[in-house]
LOTI-133324 format. One record per residue: residue in one letter; x, y, z of N, C-alpha, C in turn. Coordinates in steps of 0.001 Angstrom, whole numbers, plus 500000, padded with zeros to 6 digits. Layout:
REM residues N
aXYZXYZXYZ...
REM end
This chain:
REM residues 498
x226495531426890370226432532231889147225121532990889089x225205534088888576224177535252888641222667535041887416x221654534736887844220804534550886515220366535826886135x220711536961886722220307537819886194220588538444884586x219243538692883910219428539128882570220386540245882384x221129540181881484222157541192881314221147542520881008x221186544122881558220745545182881124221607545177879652x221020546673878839221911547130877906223167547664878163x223253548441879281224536548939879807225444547832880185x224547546578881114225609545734880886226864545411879822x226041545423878329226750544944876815227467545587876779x227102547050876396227674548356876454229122548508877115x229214548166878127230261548206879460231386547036878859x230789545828878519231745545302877754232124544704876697x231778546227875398231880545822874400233169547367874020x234584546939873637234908547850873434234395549062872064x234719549711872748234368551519871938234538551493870548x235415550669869829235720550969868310234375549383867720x234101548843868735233205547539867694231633548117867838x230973547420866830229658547705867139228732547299868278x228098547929868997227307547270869852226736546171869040x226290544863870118225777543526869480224235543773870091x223310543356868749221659543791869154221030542971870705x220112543278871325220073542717872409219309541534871618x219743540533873075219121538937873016217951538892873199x217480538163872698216020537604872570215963537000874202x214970537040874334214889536590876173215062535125875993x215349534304876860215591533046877283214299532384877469x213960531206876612212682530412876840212849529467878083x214231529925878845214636528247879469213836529382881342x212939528914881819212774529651883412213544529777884172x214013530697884518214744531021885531213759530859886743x213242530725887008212486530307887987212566528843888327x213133527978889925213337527013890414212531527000891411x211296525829891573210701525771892806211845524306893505x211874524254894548212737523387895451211728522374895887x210305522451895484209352521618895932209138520559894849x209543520584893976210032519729892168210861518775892251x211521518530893481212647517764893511212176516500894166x212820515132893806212063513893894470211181513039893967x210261513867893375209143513124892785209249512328890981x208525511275890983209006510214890227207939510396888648x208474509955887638207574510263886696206884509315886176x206053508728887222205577508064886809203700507621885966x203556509201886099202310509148885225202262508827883809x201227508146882961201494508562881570200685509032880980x200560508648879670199849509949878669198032509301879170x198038507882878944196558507551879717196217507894880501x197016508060881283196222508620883445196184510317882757x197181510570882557196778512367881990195530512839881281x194907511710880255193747512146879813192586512001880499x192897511143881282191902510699882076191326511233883350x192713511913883890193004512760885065191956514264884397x192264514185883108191705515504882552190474515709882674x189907514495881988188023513778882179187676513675883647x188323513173884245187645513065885776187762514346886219x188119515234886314188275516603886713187535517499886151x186608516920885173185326517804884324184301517647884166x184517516009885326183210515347885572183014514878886665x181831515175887590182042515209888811180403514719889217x179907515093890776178881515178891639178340516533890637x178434517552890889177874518535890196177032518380888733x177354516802888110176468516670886975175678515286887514x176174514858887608175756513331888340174371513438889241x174643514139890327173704514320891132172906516123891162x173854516862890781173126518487891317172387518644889741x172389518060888916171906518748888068169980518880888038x169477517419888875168369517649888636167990518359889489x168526519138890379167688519818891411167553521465890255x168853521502889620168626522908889369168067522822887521x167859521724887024166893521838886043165759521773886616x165020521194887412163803521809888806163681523210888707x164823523628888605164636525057889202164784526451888258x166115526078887568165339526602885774165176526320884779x164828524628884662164331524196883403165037524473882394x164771524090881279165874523652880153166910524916880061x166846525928880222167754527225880129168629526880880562x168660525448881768170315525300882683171448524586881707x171412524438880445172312524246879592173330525549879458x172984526292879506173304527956878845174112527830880514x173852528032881505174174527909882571175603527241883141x175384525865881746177067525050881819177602525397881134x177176526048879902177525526272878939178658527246879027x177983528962879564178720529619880628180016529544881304x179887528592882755180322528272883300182184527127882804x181789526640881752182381525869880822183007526105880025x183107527510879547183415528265879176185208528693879574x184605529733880827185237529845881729186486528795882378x185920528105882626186133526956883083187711526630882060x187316526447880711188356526185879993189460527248879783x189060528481880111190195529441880034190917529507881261x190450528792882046191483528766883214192339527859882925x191782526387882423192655525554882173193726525611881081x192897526408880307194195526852878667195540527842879333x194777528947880316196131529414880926197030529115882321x196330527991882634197292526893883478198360526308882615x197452525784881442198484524951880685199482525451880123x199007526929879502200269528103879295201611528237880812x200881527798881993202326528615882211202712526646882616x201897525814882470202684524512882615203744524516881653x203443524387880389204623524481878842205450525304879455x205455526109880094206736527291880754207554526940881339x206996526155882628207518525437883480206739524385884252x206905523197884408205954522094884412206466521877886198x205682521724887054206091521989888464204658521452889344x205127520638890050204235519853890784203459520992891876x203973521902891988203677522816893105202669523684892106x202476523747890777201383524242889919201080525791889822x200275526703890661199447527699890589200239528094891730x200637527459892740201632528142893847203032528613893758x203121527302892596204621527751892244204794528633891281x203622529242890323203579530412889683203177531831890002x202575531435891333202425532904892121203421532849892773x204596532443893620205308532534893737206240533151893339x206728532575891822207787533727890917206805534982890719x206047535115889994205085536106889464204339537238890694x204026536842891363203317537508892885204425537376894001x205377536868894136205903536871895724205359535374896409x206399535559897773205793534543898500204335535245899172x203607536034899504202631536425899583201306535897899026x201830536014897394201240535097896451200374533911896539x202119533280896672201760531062896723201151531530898177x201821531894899281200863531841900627199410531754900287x198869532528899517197394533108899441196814531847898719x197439531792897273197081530704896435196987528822896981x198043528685898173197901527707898602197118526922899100x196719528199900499195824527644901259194349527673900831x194370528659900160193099529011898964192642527757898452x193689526882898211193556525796897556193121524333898825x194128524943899810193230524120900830192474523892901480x192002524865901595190256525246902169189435524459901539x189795524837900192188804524064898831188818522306899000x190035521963899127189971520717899348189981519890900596x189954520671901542190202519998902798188537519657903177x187791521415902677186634520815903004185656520223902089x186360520404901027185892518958900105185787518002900023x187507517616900937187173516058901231186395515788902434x185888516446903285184830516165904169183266516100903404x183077516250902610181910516169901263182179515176900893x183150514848900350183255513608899694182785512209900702x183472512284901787183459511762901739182116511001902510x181460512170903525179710512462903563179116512397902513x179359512169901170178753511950900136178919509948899459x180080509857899680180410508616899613179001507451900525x179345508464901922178979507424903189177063507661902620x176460508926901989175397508438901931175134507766900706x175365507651899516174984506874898764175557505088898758x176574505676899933176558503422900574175412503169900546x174653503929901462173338503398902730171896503671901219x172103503484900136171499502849898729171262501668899403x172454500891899071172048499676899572171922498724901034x170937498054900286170231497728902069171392496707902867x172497495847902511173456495825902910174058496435903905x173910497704903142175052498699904376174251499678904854x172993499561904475171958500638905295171676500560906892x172657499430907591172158499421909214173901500010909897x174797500069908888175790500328909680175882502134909149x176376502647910001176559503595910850177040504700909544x176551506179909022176909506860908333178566507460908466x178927507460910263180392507784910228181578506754909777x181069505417909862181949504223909954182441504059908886x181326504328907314181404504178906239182114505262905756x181973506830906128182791507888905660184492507427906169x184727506694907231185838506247907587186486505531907130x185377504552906058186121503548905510187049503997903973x185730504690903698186107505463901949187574506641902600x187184507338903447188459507762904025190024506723903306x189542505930904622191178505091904493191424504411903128x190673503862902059190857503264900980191512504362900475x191257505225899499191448506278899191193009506758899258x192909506601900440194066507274901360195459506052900930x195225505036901532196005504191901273196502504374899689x195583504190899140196257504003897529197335505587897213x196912506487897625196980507576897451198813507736898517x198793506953899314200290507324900245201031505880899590x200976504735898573201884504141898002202307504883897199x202277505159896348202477505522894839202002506518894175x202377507350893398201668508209891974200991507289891532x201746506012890818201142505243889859199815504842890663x199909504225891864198534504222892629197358504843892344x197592506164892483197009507132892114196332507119890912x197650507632890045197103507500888909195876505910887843x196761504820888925195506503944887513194179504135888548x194102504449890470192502504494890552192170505404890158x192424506839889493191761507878888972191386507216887407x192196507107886739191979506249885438190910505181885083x190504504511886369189678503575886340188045504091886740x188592505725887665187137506084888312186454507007887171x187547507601886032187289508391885214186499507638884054x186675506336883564186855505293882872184697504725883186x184590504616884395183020504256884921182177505687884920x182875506910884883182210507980884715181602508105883298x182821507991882637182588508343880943182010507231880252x182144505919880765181273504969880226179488505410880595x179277505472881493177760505892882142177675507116881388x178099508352881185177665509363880558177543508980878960x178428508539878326178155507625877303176821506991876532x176893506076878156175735505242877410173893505840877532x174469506983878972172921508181878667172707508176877254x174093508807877123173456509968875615173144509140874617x174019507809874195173270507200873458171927506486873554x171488506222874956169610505527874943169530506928874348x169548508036875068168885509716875242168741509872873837x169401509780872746169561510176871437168816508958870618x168829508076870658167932507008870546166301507215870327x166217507351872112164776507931872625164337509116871604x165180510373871605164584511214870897164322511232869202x165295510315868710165003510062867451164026509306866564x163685508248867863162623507297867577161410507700867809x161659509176869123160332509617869341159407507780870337x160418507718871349160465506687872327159450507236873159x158346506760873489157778507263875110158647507216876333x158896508582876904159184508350878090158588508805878952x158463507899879916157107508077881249155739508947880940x155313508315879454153997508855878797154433510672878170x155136511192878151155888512179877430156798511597876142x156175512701874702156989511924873769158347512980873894x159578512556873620160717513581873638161410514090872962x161469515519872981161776516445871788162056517919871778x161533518497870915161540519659871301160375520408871707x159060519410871339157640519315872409157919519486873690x158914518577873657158779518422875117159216519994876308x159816520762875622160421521774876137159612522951875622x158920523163874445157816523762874025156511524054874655x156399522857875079154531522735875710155094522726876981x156232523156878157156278523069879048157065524689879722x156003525727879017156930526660879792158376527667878580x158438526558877849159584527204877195161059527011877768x161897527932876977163670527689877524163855527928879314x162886529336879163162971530116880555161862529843880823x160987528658881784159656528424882406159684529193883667x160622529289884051160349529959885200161316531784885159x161844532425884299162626533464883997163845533527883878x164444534500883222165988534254883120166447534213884623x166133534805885442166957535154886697167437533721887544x166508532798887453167149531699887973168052530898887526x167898531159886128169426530775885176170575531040885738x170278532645886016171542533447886091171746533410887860x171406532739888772171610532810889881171989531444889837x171674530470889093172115528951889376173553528930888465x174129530072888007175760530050887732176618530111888906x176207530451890231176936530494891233177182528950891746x175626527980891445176150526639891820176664526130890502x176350526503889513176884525570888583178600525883888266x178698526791888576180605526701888172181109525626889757x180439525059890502181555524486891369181533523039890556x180243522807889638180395521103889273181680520788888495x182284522466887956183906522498886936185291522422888253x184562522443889437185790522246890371186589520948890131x188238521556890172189242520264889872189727519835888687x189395520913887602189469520778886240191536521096886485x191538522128887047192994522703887116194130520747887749x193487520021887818194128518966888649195364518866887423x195014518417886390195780517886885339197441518871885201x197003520168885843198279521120885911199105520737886674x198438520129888382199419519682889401200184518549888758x199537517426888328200141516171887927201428516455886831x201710517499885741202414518148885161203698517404885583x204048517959886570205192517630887507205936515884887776x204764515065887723205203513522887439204888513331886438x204988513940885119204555512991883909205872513367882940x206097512560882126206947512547881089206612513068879890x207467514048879690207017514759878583206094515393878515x205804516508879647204549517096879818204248518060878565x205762518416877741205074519576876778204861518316875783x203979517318875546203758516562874585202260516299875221x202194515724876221201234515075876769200056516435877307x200200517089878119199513518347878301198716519061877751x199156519471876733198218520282875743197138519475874857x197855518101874563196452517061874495195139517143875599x196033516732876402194471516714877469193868518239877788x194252519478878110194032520431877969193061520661877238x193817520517875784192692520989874903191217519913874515x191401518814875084190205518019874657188999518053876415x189705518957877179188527519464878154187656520268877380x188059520767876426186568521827875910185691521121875168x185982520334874320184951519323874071184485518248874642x185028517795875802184566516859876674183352517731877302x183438519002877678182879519520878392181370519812877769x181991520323876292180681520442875420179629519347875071x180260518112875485179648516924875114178876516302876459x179791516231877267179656515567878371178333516688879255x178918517479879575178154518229880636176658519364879479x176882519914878428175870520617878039175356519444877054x175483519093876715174727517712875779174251516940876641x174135516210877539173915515999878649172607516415879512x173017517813879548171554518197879995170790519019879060x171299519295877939170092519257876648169140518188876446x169899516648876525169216515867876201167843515237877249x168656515503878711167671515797879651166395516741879639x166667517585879205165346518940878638164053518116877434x164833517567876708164278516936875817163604515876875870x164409515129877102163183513866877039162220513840878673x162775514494879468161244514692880100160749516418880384x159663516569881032159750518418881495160241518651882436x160862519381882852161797520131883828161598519438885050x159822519430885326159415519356886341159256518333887078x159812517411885804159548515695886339161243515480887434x161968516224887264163423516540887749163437516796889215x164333516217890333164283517057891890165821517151892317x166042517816892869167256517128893876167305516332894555x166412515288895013166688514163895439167050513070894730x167257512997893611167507511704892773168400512406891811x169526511276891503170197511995889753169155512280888677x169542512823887813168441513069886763168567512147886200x169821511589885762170060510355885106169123508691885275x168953508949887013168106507789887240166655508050887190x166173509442887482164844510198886994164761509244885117x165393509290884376164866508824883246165011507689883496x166071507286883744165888505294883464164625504581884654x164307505317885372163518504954886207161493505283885292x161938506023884409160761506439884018160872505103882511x161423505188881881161531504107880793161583502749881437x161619502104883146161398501020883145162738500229883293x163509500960883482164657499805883306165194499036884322x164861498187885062165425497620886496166881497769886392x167095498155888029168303498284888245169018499143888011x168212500187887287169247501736886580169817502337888078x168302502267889201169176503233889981170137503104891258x170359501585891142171468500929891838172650501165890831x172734501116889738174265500934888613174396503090889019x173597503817888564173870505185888806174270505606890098x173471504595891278174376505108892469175313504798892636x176077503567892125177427503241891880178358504396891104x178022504741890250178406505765889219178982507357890407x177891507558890803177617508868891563178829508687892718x178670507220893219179976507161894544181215506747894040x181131506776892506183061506673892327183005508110891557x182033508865891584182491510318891309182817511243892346x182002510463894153182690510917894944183968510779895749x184436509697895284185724508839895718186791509492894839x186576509767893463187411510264892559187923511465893123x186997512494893237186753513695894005188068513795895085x187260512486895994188549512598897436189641512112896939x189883511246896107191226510868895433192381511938894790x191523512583894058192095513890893582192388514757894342x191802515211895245191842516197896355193615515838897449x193522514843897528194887514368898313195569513975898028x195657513618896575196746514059895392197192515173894926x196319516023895102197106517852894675197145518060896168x196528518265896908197032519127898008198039518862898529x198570517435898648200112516489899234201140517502898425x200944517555896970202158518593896266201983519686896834x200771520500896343200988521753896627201992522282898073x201064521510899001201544521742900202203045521345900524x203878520266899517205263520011899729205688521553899320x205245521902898267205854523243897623205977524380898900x205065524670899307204654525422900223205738525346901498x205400524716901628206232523221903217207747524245902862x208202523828901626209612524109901137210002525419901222x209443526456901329209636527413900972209093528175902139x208124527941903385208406528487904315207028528373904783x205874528165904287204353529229904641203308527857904531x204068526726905459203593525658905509204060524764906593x203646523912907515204211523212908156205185522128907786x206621522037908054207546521566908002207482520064907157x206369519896908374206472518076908065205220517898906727x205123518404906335204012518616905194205141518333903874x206625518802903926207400518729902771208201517496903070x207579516560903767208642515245904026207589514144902413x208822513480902401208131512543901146208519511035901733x207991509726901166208436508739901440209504507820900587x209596506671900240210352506049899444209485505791898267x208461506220897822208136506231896899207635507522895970x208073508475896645208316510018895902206744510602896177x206315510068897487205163510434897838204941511529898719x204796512694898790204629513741899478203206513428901085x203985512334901850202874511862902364202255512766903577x203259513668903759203117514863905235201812515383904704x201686516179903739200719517024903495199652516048902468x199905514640902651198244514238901998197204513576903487x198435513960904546198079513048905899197568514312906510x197632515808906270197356516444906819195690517264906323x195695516653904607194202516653904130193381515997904603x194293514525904358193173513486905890192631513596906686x193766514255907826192686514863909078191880515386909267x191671516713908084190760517204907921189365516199907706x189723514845906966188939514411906406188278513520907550x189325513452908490188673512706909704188004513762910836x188280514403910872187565515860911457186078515704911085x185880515131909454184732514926908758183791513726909130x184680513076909322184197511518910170182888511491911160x184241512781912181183579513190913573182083513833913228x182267515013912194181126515699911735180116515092911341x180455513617910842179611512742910568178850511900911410x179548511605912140179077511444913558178155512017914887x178452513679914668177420514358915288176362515166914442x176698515007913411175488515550912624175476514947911179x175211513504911048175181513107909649174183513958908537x172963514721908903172315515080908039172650516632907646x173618517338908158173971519003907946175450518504906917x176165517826907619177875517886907572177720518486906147x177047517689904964177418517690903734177521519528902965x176136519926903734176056521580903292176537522056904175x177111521676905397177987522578906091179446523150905786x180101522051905191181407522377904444181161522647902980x180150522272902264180749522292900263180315524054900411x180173524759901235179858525841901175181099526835901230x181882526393902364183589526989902717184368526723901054x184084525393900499184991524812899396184678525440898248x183303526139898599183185527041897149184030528468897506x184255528965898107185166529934898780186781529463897781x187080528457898407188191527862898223188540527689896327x187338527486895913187242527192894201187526528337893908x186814529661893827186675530771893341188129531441893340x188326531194894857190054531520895010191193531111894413x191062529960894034191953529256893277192187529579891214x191176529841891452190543529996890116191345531189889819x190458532304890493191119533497890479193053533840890375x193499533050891259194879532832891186195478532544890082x194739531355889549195504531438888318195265532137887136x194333532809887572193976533626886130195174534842886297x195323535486887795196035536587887689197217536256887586x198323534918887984199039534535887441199807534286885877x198519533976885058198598533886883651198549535494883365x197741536521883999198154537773883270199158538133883815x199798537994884432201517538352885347202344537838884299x201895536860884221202958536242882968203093536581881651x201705537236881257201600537631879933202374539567879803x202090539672881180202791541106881140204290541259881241x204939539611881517206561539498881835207056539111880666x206010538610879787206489538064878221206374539432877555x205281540547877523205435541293876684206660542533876855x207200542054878836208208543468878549209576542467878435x209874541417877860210969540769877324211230540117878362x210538539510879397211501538769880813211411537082880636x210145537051880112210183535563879846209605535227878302x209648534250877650209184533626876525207332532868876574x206708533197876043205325532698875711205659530825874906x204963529887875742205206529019874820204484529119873731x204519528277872711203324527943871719202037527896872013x201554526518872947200779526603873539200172527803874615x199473528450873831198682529977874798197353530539875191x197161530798875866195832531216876344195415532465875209x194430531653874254193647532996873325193513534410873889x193769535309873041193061536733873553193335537307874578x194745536893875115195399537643876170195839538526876295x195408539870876983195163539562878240193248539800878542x192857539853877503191571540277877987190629538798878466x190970537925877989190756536540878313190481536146880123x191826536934880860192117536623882108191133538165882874x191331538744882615190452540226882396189079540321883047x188169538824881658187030538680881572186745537939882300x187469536727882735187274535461883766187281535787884830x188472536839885550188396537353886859187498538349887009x186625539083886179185388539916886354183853538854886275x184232537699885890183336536595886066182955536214887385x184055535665887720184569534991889332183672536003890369x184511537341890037183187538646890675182260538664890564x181846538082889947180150538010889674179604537055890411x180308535694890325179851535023890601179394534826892342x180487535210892524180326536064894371179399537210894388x179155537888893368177309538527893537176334538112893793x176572537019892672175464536561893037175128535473893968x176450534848894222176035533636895574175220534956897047x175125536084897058174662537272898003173563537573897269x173350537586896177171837537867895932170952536362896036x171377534997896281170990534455896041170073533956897612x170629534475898356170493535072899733170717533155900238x170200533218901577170669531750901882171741531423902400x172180530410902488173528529665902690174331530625901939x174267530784900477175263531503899440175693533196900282x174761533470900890174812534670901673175750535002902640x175535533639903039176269533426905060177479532889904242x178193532753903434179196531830902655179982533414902546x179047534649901963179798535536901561179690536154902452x179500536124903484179439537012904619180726537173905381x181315535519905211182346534673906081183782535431905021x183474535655904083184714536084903563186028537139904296x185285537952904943186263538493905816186818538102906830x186467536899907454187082535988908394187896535157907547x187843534267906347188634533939905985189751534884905648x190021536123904906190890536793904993191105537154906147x190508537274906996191770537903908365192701536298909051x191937535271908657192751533923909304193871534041908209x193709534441907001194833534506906311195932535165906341x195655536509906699196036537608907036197570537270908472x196731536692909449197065536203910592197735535568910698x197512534242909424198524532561909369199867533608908621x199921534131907877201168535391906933201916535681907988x201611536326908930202240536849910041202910535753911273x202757534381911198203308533849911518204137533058911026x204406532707909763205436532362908852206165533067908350x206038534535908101206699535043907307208062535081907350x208420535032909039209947535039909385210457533866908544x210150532534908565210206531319908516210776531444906777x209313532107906394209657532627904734210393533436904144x210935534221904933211801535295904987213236534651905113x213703533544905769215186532935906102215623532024905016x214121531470904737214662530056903354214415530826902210x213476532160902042214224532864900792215861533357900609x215900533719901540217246534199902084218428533283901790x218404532051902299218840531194902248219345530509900303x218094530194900250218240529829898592218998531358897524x218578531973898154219214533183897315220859533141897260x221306533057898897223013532725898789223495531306898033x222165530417898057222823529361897725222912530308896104x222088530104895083222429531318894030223634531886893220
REM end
């Protein structure tokens, strides 16, 4: 049977000549749009792992550990910086969640460039997405393996052995079950938000009591007599937005999971909408309160900032419990990472512009082809770890910011595809909507541009990162041209089925 919307001439044609034409129909809220990569998978998330999935995806390494290098670097102004970034950040997720309420689909941002862009589209959006995470999880898990070697325990065995181990844990939980999945994300999200927590309350404490910390009283002295907002000028503010939007990488996760949860138009827009105040709380309150209780300068990238204070107030043991903290934010990280890419890539797999065995699932509705094929990557990372434990980590989170920006971008132009198919009558807007559309998606993807300015003015690594961009598009370019036939037969195909 034909889903095509009836034209007016259609009605016209069969409405006889003496009755009145009947006014046209209101468009159909129900999608005509079917991804084939939706099928199989079990619903077994619930409304807890969803909020939680939401929180861990807004809280990461990027606050945990990067923040004190770049309050070092522009001093209290780097609030404005998350602030920014966080921003942003949430309008991607408000118009993810718009086209989730549309259609809720494990395949996510691929399966909406897909209808909306073509297979061209999801091609682009996919791997976009796997770059990001493949060489993420080689970070992770070089990030894992160095904050083991904290403790003196595991400080004589071997930096690759340990990235191998967090590897396979991970992994394992991650190829039983969703539910797997879902309660270790729940539990890693759960030690995040407790520790950020209990900062802000000493932090708010300290400043109210006017507490000494490390012979500095803390306040708004403290940011006063040191330089001011901008101690060192706006410009490093505005160049540390290129690192600070990757600490919002993975916020979009809660869209993939969509697809196993029950009752996503109930559950969704909860967690959705309580990322903007998590974010406001968690990540810019956070490092306000950091500004406040020591000077900028007491801050490095070698230590969390978090343990920079408890280490200055005296507290034994702060910076063993924070490095604990820091390595289930990098475990979370790899957890998440091979939980969306296993879908995405089934979606993909299905439809042509993916390797075959990437869309096989197991007996437990586990998309295990394509979370075994993030792996490798991740063991690729092992190796990297192995011949160069002290580069690996900035050798890849550099490709994965590539991979963020791209992803990002996707769904923003997705959500305006969609907003331009709702306004010429093709599809229905849910309730749940992305504010101020279309200028919303407009402003975010002229952001994203920026933000690739400035990783090139920032010269450096950020330089050689944007340099590489045209090699990644021509490998893209290249991988298109060898699937397309592939993509070309199973469109073909599903269409007769039709």
């Amino acid at each position: 049977m034909s889903d095509r919307i009836p034209t007016a001439a259609d009605r016209l044609s069969a409405t006889p000549a003496t009755a009145t034409p009947a006014p046209p129909a209101a468009p159909s809220a129900t999608p005509r749009h079917v991804d084939a990569g939706d099928h199989g998978y079990r619903k077994d998330l619930k409304s807890r792992h969803i909020n939680m999935i939401a929180i861990g995806g807004a809280i990461g390494t990027g606050l945990f550990l990067g923040a004190g290098g770049r309050m070092a670097d522009a001093g209290p102004s780097l609030f404005l910086s998350y602030a920014v970034c966080g921003l942003f950040a949430f309008f991607v997720v408000r118009a993810l969640g718009e086209l989730v309420l549309y259609r809720p689909s494990s395949g996510a941002f691929v399966s909406y460039a897909r209808e909306f862009m073509g297979e061209k589209g999801a091609y682009t959006a996919g791997w976009l997405y796997f770059l990001n995470w493949s060489t993420t999880a080689v970070a992770d898990i070089t990030a894992a393996a160095t904050y083991a070697h904290f403790w003196s325990m595991f400080s004589s065995v071997p930096q690759w052995i340990l990235a191998l181990i967090a590897l396979a844990v991970v992994l394992a939980a991650n190829l039983i079950s969703v539910r797997y999945f879902g309660e270790m994300e729940f539990w890693f999200s759960i030690v995040k938000v407790a520790a950020l927590v209990s900062f802000m309350l000493v932090g708010i404490f300290l400043v109210v009591t006017q507490h000494d910390v490390g012979g500095h009283t803390p306040g708004l002295a403290t940011v006063a007599g040191n330089g001011g907002l901008f101690p060192s000028g706006v410009m490093p503010m505005l160049l540390l937005i290129q690192g600070v939007v990757f600490a919002y990488a993975s916020v979009e996760l809660c869209g993939v999971a969509a697809g196993e949860t029950e009752h996503p138009e109930e559950v969704m827009p909860r967690a959705m909408n309580s990322i903007m105040w998590r974010v406001g709380l968690f990540y810019v309150g956070s490092v306000v309160l950091l500004a406040l209780l020591l000077p900028y300068t007491a801050y490095s990238g070698d230590e969390s900032p978090f343990v920079t204070v408890f280490d200055k107030l005296g507290i034994p043991g702060a910076a063993g419990v924070m490095n604990l903290v820091v390595l289930t934010a990098a475990l979370s990280s790899l957890n998440s990472g091979l939980y969306s890419t296993g879908r995405i890539l089934r979606s993909m797999s299905l439809s042509g512009s993916a390797p075959k065995f990437t869309g096989v699932m197991n007996g437990g509705g586990v998309p295990y082809g394509g979370i075994l094929l993030t792996a490798g990557f991740g063991v690729l990372g092992v190796g990297l770890n192995y011949w160069m434990p002290d580069d690996a980590f900035e050798l890849v989170i550099n490709f994965a910011s590539v991979g963020i920006l791209g992803t990002w971008a996707m769904i923003m132009t997705c959500s305006l595809l969609f907003w331009r198919h709702a306004r010429d009558g093709r599809v229905t807007r849910p309730v749940y909507r992305l504010p101020w559309a279309p200028y919303t998606q407009i402003v975010t993807l002229v952001f994203l541009v920026t933000v690739v300015v400035l990783m090139w003015l920032d010269g450096g690594v950020g330089r050689t990162t944007v340099a590489c961009l045209p090699l990644i598009g021509t490998a893209l370019v290249g991988g298109w041209y060898l699937v397309r036939r592939r993509v070309r037969v199973l469109a073909k195909a599903a269409a007769d089925r039709d």
